[in-house]
C-alpha positions as CSV (number, residue, x, y, z in Angstrom):
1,X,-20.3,0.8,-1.0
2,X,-21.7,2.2,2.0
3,X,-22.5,-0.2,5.2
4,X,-24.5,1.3,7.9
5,X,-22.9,2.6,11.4
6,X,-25.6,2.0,14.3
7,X,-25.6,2.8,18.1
8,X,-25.4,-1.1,18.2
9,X,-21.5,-2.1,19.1
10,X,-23.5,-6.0,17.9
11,X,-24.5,-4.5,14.8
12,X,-21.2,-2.8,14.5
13,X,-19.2,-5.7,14.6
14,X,-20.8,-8.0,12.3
15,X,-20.5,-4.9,9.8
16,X,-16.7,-4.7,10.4
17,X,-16.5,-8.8,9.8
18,X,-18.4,-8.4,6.7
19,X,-16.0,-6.0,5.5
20,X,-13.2,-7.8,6.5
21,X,-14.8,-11.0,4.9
22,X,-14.9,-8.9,1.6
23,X,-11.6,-7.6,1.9
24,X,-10.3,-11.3,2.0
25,X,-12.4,-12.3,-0.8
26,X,-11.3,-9.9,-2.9
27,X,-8.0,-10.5,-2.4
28,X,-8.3,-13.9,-3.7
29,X,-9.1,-12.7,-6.7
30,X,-6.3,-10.7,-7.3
31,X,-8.5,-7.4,-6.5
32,X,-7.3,-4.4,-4.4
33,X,-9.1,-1.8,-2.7
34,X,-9.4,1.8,-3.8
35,X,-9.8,3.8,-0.9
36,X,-11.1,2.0,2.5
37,X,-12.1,3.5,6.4
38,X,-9.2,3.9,8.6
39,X,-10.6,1.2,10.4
40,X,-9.6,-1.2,8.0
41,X,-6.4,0.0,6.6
42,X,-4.0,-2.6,8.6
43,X,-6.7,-4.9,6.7
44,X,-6.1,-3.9,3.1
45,X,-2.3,-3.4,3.2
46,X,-2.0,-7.0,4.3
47,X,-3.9,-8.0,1.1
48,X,-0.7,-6.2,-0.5
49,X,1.4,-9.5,-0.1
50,X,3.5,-9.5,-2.8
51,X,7.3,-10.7,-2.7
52,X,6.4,-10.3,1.2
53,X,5.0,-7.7,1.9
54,X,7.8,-5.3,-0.7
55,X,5.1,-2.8,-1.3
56,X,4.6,-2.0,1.9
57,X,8.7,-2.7,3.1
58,X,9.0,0.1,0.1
59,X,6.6,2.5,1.4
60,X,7.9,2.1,5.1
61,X,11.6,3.0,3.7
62,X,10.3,6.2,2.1
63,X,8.1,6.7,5.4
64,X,11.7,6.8,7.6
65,X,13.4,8.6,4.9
66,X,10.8,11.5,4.9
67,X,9.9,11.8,8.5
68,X,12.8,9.9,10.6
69,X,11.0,11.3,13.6
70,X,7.8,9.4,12.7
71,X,5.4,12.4,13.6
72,X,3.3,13.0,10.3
73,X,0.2,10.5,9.9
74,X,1.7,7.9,12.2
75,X,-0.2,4.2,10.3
76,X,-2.3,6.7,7.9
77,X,-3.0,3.9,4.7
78,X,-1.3,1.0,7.4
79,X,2.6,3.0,6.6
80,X,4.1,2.9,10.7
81,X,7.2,5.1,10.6
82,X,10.3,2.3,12.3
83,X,9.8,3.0,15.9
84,X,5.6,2.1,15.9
85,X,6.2,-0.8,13.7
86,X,4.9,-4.1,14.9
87,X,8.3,-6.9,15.0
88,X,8.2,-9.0,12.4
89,X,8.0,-12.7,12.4
């Protein structure tokens, strides 16, 4: 689905909440996203919540095993290689 980008940072920010708003509703559902803007990755990979958070946990492990340094596509798809990971709760 395509949602228009303006030269209005007001426009622009109701558009993100929209998307955001149908990220969460989907979710509910049980439905994932397919592809999504950078924008909203963080988003999306939340969504992912299963066993907490284990896809993600998974993906994170292969991320440090792959590139310890953390240097390739540092959050590309919401993966943060160990030392740019937000602490968790």
């Amino acid at each position: 689905m395509g949602l228009p980008v303006t030269r209005s940072a007001t426009v622009n920010a109701k558009v993100r909440d929209i998307v955001r708003e149908l990220i969460a509703v989907s979710a509910e559902h049980g439905w994932g996203e397919y592809r999504t803007a950078p924008a909203f990755y963080d988003t999306v990979m939340e969504t992912y919540s299963y066993n907490d958070h284990a896809l993600r946990d998974f993906l994170e492990t292969l991320k440090d095993a792959v590139d310890p340094n953390g240097i390739m596509s540092v959050g590309r798809y919401g993966i943060r290689p160990r030392a740019a990971r937000k602490a968790k709760a």
